[in-house]
PDB file of N, CA, C and O in Angstrom:
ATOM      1  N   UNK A   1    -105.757  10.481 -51.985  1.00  0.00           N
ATOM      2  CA  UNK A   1    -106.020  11.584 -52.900  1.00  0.00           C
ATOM      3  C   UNK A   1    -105.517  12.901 -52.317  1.00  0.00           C
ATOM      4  O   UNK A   1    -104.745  13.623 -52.948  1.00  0.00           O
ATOM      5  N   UNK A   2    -106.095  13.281 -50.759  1.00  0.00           N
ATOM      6  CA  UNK A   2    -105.212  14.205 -50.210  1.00  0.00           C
ATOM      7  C   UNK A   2    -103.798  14.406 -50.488  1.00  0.00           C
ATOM      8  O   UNK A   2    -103.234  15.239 -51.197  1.00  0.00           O
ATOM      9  N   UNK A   3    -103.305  13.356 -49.693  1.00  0.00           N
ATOM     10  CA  UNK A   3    -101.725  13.310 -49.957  1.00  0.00           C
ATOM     11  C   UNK A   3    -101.351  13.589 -51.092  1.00  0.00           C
ATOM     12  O   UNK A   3    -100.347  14.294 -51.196  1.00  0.00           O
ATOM     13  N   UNK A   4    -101.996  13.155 -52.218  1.00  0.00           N
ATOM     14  CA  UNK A   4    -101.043  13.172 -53.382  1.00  0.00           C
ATOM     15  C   UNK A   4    -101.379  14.651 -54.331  1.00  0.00           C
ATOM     16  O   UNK A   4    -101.003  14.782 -55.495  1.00  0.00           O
ATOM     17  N   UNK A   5    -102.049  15.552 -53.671  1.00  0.00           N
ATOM     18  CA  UNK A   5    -102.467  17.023 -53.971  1.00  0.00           C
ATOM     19  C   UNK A   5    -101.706  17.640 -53.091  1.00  0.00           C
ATOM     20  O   UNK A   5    -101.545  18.810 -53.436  1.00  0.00           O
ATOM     21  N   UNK A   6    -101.178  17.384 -52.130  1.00  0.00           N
ATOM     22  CA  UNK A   6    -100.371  18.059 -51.159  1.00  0.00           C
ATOM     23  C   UNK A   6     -98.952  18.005 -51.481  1.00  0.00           C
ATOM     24  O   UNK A   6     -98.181  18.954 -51.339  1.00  0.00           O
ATOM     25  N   UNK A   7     -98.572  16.599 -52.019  1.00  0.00           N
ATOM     26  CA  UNK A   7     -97.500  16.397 -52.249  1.00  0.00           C
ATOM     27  C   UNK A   7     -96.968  17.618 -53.818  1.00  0.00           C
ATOM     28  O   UNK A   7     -95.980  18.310 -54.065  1.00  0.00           O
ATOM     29  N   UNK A   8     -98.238  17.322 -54.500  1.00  0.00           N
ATOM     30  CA  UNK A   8     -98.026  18.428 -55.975  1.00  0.00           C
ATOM     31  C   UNK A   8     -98.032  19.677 -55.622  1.00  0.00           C
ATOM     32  O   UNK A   8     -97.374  20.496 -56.264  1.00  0.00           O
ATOM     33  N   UNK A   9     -98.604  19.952 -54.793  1.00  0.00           N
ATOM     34  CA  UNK A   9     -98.957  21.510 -54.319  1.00  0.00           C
ATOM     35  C   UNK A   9     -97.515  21.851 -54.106  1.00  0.00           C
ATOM     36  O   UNK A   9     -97.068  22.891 -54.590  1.00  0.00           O
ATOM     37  N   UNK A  10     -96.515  20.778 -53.187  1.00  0.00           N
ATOM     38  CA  UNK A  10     -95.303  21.451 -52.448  1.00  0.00           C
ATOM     39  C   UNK A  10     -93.934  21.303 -53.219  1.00  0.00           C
ATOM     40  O   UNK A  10     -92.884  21.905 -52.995  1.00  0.00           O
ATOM     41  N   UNK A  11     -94.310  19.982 -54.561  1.00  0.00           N
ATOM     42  CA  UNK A  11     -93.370  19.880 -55.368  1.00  0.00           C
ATOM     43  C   UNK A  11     -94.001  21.312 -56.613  1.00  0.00           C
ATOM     44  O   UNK A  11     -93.207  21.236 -57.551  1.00  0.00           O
ATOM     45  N   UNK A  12     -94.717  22.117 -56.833  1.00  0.00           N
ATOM     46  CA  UNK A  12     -95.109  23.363 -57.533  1.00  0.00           C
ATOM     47  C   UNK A  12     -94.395  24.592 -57.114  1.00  0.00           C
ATOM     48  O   UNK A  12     -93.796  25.508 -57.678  1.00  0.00           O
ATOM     49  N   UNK A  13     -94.768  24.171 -55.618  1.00  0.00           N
ATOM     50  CA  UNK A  13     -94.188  25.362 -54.695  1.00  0.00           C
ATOM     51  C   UNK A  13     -92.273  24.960 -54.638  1.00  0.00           C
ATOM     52  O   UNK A  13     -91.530  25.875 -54.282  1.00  0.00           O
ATOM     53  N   UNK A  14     -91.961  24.260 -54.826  1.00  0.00           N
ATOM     54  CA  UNK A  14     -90.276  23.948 -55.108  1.00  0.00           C
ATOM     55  C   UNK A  14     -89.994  24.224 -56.628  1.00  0.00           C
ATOM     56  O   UNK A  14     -88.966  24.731 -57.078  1.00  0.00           O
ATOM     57  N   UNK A  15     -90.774  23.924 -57.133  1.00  0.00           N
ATOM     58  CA  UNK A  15     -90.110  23.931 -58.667  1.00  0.00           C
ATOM     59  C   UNK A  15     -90.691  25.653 -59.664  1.00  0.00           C
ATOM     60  O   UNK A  15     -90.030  26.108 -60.597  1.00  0.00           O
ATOM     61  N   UNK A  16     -91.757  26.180 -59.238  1.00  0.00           N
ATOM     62  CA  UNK A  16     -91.606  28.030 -60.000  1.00  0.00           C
ATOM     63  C   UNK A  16     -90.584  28.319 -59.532  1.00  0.00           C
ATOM     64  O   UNK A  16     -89.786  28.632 -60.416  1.00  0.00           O
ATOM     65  N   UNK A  17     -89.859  28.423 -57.771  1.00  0.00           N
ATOM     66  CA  UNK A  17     -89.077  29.436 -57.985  1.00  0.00           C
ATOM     67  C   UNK A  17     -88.027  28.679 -58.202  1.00  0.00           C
ATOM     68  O   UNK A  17     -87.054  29.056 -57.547  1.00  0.00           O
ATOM     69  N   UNK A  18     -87.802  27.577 -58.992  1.00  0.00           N
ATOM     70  CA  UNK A  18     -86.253  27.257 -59.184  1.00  0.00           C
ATOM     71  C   UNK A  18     -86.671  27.197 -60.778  1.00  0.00           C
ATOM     72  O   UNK A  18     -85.607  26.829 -61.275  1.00  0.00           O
ATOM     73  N   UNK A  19     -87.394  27.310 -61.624  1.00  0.00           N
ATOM     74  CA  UNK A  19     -87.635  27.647 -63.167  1.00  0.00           C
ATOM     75  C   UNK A  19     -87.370  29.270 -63.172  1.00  0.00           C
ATOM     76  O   UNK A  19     -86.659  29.773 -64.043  1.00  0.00           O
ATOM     77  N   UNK A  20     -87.886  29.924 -62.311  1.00  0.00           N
ATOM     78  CA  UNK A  20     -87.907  31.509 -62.511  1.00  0.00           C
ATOM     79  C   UNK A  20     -86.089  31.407 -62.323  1.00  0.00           C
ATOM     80  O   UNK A  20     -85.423  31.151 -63.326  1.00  0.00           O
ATOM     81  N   UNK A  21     -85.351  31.645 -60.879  1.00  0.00           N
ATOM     82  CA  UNK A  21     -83.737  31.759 -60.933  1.00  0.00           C
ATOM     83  C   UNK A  21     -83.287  31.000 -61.907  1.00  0.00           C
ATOM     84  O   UNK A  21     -82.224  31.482 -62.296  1.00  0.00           O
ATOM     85  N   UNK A  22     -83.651  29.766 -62.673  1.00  0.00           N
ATOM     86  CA  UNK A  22     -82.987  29.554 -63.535  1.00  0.00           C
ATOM     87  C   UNK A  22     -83.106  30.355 -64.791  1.00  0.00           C
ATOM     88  O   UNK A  22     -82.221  30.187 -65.630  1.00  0.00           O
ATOM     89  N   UNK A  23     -84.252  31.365 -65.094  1.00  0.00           N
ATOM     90  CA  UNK A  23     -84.610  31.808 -66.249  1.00  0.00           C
ATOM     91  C   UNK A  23     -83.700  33.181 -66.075  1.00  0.00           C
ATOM     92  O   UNK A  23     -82.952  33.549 -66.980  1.00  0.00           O
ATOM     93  N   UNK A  24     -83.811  33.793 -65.022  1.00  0.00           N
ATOM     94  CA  UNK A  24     -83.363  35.279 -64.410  1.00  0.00           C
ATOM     95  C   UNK A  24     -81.768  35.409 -64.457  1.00  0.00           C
ATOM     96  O   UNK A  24     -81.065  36.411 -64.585  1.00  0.00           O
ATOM     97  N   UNK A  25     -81.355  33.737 -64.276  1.00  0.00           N
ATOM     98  CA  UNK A  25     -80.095  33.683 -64.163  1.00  0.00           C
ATOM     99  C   UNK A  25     -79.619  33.489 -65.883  1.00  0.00           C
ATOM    100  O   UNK A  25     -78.667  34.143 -66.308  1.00  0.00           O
ATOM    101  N   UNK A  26     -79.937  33.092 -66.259  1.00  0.00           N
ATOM    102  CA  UNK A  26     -79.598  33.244 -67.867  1.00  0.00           C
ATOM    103  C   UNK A  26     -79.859  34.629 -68.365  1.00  0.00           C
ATOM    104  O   UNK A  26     -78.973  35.296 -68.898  1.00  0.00           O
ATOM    105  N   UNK A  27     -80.908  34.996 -68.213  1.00  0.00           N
ATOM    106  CA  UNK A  27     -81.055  36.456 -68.535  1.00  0.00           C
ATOM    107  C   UNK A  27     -79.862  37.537 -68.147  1.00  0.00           C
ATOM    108  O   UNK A  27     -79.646  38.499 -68.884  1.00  0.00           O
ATOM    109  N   UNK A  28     -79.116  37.312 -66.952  1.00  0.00           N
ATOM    110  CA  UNK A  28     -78.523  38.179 -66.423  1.00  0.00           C
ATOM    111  C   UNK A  28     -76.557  37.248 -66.523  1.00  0.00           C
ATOM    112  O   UNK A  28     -75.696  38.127 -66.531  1.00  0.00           O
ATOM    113  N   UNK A  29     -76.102  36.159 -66.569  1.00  0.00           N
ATOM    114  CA  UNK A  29     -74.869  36.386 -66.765  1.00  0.00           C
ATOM    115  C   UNK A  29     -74.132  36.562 -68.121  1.00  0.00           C
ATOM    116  O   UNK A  29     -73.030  36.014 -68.154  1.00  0.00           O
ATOM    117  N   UNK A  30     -74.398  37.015 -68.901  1.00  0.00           N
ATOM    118  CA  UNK A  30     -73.448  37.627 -69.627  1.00  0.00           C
ATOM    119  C   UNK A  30     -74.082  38.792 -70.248  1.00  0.00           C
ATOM    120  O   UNK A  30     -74.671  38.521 -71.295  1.00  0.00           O
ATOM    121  N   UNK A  31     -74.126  40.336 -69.784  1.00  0.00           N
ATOM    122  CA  UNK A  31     -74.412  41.078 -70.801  1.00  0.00           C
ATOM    123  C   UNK A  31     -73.845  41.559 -71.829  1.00  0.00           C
ATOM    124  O   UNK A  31     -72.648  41.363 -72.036  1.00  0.00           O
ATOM    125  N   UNK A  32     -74.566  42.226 -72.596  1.00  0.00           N
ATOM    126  CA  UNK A  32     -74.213  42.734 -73.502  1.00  0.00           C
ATOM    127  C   UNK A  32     -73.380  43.931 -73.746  1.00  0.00           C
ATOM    128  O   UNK A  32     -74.231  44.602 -74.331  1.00  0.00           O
ATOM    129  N   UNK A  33     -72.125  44.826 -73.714  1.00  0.00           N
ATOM    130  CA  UNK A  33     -72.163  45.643 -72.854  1.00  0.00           C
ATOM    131  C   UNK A  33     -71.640  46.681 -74.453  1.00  0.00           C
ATOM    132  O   UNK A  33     -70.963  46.311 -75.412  1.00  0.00           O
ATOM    133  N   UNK A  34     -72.131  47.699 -74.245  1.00  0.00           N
ATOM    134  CA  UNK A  34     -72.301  48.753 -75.946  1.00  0.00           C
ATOM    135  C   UNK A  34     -72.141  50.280 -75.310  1.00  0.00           C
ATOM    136  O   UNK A  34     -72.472  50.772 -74.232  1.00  0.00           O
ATOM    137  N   UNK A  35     -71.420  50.835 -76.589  1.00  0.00           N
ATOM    138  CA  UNK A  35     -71.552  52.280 -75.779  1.00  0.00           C
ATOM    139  C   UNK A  35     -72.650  52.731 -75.996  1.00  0.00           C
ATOM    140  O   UNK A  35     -73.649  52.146 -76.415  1.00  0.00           O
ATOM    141  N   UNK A  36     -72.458  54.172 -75.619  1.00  0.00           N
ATOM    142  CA  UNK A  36     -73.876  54.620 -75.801  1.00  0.00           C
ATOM    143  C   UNK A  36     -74.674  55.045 -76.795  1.00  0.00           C
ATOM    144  O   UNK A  36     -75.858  55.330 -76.614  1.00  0.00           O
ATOM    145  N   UNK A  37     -74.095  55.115 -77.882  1.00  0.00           N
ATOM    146  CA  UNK A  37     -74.752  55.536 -79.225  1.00  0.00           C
ATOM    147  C   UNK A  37     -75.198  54.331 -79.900  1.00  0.00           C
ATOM    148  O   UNK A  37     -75.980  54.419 -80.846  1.00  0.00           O
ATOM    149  N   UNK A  38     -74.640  52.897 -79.375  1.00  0.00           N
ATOM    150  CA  UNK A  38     -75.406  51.624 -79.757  1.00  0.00           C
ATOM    151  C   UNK A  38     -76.609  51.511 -79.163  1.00  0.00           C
ATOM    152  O   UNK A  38     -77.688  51.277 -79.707  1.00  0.00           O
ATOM    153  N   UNK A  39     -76.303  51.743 -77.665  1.00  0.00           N
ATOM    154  CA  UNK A  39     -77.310  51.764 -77.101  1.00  0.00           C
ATOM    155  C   UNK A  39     -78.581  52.501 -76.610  1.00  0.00           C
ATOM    156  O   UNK A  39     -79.353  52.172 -75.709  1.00  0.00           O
ATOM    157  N   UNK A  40     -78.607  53.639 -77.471  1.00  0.00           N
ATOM    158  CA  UNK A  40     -79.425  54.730 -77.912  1.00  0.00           C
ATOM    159  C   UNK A  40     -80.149  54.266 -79.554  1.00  0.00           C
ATOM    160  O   UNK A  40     -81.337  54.348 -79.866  1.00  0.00           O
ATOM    161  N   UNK A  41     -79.295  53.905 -80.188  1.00  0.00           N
ATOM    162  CA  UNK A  41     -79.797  53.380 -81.527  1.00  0.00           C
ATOM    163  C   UNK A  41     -80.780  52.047 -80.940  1.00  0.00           C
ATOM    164  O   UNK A  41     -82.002  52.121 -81.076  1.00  0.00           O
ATOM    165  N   UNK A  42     -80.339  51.203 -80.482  1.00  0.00           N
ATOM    166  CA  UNK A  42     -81.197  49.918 -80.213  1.00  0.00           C
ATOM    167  C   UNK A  42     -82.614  50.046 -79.427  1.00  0.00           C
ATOM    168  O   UNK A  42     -83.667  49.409 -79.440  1.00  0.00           O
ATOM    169  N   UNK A  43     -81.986  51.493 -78.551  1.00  0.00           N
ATOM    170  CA  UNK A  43     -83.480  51.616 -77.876  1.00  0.00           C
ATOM    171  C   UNK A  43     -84.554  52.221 -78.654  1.00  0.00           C
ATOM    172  O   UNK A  43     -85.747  51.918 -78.681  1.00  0.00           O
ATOM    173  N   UNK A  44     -83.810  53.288 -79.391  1.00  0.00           N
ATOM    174  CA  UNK A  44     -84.916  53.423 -80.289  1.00  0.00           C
ATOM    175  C   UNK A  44     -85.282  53.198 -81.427  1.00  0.00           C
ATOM    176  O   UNK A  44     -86.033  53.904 -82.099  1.00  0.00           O
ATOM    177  N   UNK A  45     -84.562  51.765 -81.866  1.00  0.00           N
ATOM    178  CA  UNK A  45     -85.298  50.871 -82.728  1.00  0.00           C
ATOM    179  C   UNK A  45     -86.404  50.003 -82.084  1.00  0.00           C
ATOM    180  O   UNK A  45     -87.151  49.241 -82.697  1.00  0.00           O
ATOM    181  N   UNK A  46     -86.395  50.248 -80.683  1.00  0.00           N
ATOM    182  CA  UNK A  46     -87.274  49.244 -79.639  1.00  0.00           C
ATOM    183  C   UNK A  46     -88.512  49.791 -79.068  1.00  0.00           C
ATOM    184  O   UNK A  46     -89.136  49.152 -78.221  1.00  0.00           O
ATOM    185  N   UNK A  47     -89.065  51.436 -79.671  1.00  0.00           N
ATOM    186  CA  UNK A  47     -89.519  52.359 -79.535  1.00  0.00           C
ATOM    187  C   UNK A  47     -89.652  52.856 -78.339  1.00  0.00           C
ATOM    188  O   UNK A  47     -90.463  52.608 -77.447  1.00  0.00           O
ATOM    189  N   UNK A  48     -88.454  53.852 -78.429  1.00  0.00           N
ATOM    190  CA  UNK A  48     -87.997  54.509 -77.421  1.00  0.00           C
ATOM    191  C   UNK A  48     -89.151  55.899 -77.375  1.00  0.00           C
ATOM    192  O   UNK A  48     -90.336  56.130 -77.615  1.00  0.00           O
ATOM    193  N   UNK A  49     -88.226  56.426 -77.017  1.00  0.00           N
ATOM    194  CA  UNK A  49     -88.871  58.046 -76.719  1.00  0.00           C
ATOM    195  C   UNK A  49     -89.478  58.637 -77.249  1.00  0.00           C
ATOM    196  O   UNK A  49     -90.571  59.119 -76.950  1.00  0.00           O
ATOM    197  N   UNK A  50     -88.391  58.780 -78.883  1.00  0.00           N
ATOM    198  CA  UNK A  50     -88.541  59.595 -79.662  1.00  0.00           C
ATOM    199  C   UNK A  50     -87.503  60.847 -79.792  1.00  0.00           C
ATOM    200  O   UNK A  50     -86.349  60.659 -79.405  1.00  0.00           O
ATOM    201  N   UNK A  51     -87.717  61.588 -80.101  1.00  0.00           N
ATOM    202  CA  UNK A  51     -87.117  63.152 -80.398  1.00  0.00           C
ATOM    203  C   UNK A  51     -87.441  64.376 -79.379  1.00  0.00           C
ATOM    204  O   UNK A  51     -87.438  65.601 -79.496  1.00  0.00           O
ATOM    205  N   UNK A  52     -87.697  63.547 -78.418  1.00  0.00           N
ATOM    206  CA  UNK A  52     -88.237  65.164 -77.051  1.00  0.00           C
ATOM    207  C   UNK A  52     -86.424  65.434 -76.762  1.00  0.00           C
ATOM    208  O   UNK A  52     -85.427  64.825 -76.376  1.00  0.00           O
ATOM    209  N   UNK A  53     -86.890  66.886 -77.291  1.00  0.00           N
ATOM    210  CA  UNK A  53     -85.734  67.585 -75.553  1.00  0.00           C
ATOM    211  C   UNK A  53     -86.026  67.484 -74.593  1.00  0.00           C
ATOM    212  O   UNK A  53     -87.062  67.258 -73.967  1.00  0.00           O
ATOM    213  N   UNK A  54     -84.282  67.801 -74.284  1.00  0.00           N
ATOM    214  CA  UNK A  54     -84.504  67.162 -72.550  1.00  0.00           C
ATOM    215  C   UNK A  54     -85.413  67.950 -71.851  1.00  0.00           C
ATOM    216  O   UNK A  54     -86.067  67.443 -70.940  1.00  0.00           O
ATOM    217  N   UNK A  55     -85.552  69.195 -72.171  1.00  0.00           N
ATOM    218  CA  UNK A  55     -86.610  70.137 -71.695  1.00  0.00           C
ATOM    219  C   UNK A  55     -87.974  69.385 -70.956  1.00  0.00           C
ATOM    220  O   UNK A  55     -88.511  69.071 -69.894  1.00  0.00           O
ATOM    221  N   UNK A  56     -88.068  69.372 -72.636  1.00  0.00           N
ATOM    222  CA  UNK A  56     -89.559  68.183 -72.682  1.00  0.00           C
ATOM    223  C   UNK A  56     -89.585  67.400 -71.782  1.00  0.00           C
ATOM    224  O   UNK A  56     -90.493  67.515 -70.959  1.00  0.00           O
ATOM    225  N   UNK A  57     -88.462  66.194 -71.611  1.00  0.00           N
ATOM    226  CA  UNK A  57     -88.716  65.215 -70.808  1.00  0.00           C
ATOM    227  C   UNK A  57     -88.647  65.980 -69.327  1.00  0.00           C
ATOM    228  O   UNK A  57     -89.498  66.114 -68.447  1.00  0.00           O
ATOM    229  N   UNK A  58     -87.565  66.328 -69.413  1.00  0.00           N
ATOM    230  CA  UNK A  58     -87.927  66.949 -67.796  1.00  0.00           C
ATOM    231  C   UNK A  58     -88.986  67.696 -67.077  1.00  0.00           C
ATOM    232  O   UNK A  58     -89.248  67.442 -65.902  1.00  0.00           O
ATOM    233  N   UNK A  59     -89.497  68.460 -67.644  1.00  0.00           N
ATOM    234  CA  UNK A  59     -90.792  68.756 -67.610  1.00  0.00           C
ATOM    235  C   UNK A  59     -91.806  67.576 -67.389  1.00  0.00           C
ATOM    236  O   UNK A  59     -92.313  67.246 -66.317  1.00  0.00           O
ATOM    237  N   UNK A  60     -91.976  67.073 -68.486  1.00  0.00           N
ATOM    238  CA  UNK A  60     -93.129  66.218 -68.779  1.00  0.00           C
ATOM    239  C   UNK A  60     -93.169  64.641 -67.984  1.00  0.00           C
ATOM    240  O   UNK A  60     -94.176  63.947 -67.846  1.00  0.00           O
ATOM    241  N   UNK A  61     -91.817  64.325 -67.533  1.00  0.00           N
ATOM    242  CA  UNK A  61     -91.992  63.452 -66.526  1.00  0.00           C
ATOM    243  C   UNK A  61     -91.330  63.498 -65.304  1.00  0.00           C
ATOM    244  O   UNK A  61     -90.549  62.625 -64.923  1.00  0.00           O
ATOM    245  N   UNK A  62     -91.724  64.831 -64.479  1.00  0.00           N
ATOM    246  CA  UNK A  62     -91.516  65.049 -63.804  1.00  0.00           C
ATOM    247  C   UNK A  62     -93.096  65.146 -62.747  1.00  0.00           C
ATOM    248  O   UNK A  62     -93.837  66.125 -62.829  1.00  0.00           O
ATOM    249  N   UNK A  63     -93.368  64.042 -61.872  1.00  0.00           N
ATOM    250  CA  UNK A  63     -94.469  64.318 -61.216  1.00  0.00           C
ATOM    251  C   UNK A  63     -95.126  65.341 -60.602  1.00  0.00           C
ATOM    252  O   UNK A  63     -94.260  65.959 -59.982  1.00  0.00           O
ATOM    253  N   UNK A  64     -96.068  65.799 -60.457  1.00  0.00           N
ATOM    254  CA  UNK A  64     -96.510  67.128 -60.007  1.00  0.00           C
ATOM    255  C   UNK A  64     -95.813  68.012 -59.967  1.00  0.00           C
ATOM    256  O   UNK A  64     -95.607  68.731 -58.989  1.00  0.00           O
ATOM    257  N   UNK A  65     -95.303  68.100 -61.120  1.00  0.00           N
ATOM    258  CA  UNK A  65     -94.832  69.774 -61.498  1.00  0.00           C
ATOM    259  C   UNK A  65     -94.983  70.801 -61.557  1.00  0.00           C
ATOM    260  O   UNK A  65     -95.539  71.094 -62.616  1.00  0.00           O
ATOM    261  N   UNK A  66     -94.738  71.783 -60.822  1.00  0.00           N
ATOM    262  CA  UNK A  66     -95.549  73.059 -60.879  1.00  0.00           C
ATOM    263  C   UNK A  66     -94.950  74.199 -61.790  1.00  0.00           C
ATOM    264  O   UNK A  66     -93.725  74.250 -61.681  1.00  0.00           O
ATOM    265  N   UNK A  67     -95.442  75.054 -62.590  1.00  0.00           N
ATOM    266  CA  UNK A  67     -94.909  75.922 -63.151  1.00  0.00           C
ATOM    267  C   UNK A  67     -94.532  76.869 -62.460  1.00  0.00           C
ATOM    268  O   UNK A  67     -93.368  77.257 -62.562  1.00  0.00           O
ATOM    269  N   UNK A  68     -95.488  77.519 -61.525  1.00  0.00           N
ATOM    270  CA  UNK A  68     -95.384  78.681 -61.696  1.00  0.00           C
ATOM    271  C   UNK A  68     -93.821  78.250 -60.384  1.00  0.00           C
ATOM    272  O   UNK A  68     -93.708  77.130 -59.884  1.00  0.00           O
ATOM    273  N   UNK A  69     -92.831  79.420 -60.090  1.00  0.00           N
ATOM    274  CA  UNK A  69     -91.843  79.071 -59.016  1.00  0.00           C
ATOM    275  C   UNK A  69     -92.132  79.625 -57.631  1.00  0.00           C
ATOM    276  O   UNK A  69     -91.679  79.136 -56.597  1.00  0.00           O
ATOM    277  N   UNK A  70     -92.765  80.476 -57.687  1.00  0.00           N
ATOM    278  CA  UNK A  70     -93.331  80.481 -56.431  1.00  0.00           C
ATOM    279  C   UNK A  70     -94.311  79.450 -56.038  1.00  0.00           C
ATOM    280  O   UNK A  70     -94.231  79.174 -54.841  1.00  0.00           O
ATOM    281  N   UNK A  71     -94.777  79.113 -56.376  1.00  0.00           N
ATOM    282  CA  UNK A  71     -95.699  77.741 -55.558  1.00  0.00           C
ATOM    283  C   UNK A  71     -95.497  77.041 -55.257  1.00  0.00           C
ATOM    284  O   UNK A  71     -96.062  76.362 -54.400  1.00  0.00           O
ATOM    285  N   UNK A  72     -93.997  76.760 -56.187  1.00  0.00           N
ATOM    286  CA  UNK A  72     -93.137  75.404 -55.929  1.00  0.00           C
ATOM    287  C   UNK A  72     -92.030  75.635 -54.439  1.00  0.00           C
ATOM    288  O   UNK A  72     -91.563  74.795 -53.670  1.00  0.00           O
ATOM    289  N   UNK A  73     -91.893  77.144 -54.478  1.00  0.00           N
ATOM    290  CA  UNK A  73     -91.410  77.558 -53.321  1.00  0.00           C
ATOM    291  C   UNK A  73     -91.762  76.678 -52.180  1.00  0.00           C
ATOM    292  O   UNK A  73     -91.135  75.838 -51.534  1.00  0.00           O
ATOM    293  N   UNK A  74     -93.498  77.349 -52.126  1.00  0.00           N
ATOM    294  CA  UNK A  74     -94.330  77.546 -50.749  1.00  0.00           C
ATOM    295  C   UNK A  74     -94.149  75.972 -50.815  1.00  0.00           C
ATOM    296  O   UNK A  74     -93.895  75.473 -49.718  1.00  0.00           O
ATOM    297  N   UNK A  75     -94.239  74.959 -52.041  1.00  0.00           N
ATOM    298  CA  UNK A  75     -94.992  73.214 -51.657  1.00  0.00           C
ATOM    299  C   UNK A  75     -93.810  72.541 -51.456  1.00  0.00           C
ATOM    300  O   UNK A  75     -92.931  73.034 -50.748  1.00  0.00           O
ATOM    301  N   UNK A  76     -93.769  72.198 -51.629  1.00  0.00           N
ATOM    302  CA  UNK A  76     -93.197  70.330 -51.815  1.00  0.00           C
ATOM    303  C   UNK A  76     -94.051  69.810 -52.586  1.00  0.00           C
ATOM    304  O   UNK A  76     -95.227  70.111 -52.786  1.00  0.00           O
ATOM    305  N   UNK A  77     -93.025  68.535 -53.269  1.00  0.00           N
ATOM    306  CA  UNK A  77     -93.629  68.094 -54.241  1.00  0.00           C
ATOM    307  C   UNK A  77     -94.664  66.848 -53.922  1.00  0.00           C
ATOM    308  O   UNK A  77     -95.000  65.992 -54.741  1.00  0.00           O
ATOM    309  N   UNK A  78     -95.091  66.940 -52.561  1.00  0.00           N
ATOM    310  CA  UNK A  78     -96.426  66.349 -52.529  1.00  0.00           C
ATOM    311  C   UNK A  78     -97.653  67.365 -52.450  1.00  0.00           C
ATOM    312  O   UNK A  78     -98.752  66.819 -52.359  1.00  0.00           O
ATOM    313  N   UNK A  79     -97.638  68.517 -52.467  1.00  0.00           N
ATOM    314  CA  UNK A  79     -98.397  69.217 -52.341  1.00  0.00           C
ATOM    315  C   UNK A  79     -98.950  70.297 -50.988  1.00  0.00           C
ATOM    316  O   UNK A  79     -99.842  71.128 -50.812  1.00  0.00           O
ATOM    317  N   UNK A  80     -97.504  69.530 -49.998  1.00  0.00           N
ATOM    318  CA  UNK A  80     -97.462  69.981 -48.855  1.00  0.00           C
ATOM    319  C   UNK A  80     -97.449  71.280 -48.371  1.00  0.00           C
ATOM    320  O   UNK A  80     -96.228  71.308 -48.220  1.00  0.00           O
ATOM    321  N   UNK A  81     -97.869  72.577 -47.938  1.00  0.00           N
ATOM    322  CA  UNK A  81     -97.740  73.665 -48.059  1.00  0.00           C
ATOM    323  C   UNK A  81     -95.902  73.830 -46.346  1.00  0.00           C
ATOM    324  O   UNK A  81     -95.954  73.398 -45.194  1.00  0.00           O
ATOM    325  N   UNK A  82     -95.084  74.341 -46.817  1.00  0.00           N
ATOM    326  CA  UNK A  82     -93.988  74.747 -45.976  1.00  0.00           C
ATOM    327  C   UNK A  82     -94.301  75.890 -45.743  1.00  0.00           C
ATOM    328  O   UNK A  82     -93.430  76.465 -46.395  1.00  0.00           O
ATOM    329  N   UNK A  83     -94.955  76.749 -45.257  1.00  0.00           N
ATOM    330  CA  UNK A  83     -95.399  77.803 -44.973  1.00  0.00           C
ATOM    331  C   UNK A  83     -96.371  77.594 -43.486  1.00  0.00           C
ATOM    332  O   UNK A  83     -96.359  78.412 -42.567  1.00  0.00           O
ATOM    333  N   UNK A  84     -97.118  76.430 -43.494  1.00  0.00           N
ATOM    334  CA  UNK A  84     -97.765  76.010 -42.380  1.00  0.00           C
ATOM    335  C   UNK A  84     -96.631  75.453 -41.433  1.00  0.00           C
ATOM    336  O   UNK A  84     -96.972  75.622 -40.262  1.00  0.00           O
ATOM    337  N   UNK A  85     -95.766  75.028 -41.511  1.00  0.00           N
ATOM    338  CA  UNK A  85     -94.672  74.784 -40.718  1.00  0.00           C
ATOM    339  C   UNK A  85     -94.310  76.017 -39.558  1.00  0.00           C
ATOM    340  O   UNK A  85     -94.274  75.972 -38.328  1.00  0.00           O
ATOM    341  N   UNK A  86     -94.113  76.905 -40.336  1.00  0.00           N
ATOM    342  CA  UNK A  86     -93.678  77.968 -39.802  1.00  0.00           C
ATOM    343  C   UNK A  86     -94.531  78.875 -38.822  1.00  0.00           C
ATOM    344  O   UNK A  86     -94.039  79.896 -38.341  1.00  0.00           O
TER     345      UNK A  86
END
């Protein structure tokens, strides 16, 4: 009974990762390849973004962003003060 749980365990452990490269590998040799106004249309039939300016996005996903520019001076964008350096 051992053996034959050990044996499944190691034929499981052989056979996900050769189902996954076989799945990854289909996924990936032949793309699709579109310019970019196809591929702007498709994404956002796939619900993309939306209608933000780039403003917007840059702003808005930009991690700890600081407004004001002096603060952003003194930090880094971990919050690090460069002023204690000195």
């Amino acid at each position: 009974m051992t053996a034959g749980f050990i044996a499944f365990v190691l034929l499981l452990s052989l056979l996900v990762p050769l189902v996954l490269y076989v799945l990854i590998s289909d996924e990936t040799t032949n793309p699709e390849v579109v310019n970019r106004e196809t591929a702007e249309r498709e994404a956002m039939s796939l619900g993309g973004r939306g209608n933000r300016s780039p403003t917007e996005e840059s702003e808005n996903d930009r991690a700890g962003s600081i407004a004001d520019s002096s603060e952003r001076d003194e930090t880094d964008s971990w919050g690090y003060s460069r002023l204690e350096d000195e």
